[in-house]
C-alpha positions, 0 to 999 in steps of 0.5 A: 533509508538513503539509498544515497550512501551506496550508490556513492560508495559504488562510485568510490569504488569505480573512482579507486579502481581507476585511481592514478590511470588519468586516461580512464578517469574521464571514462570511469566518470562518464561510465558513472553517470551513465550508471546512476540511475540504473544503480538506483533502480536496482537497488530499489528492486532489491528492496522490493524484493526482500520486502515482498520475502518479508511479507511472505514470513509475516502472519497477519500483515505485509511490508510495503515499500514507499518512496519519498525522491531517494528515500524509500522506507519499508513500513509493516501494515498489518492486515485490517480484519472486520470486526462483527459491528457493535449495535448501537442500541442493546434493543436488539436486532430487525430482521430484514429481507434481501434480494440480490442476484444470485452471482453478487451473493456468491460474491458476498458469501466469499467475502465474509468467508475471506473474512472469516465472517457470516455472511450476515455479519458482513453484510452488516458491517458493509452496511456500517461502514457505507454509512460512516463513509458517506458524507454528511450534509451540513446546513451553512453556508455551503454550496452542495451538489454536482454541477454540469458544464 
């Protein structure tokens, strides 16, 4: 959305309540370019504000607010939910004995409860997505690697 329309309708009105006083013309006019970019923020607190009601009302996502210069646009995100991964073979599973301080699994079993998960489930699906993220190396005509200066 534009917020251009209201923020010149602001000024139509400014400009008509002076219309046809020539001494406060030049006033009204400084007065609105004073004016502007405070309209502006305003407004846009006041799209930030019903966006955050909305999201309050919406189950399972949130609204966000998203800038473009003078275009802001309101955009619902739904929220992500980890889905327990699929195995890739039907072979069935390993088990697999994990050590971890006792405060990272306090975290980790409050994650996959926020989930709505187990903390198995979880850990394997961290684990999948660690993996899917992390770039792959190709053979070619690449320079890989980190470089100090």
């Amino acid at each position: 959305m534009d917020t251009a329309p209201q923020i010149d309708a602001i000024r139509a009105d400014l400009e008509a309540i002076v219309a046809g006083d020539e001494a406060s013309h030049p006033i009204a006019e400084r007065l609105l370019r004073a004016l502007d970019s405070s309209l502006q923020l305003r407004m846009l607190d006041a799209i930030g504000q019903a966006a955050l009601e909305l999201s309050d009302q919406l189950p399972g996502g949130r609204v966000e607010v998203r800038l473009a210069g003078r275009d802001v646009r309101l955009v619902y995100v739904a929220d992500e939910t980890v889905q327990a991964p699929q195995l890739v073979d039907d072979e069935g599973t390993a088990r697999l004995t994990l050590r971890m301080p006792e405060g990272l699994k306090t975290v980790v079993e409050e994650a996959a409860t926020n989930e709505g998960l187990s903390t198995n489930a979880w850990l394997v699906a961290a684990v999948k997505r660690s993996l899917d993220q992390r770039p792959r190396r190709r053979i070619g005509n690449r320079l890989t690697g980190f470089a100090q200066g």
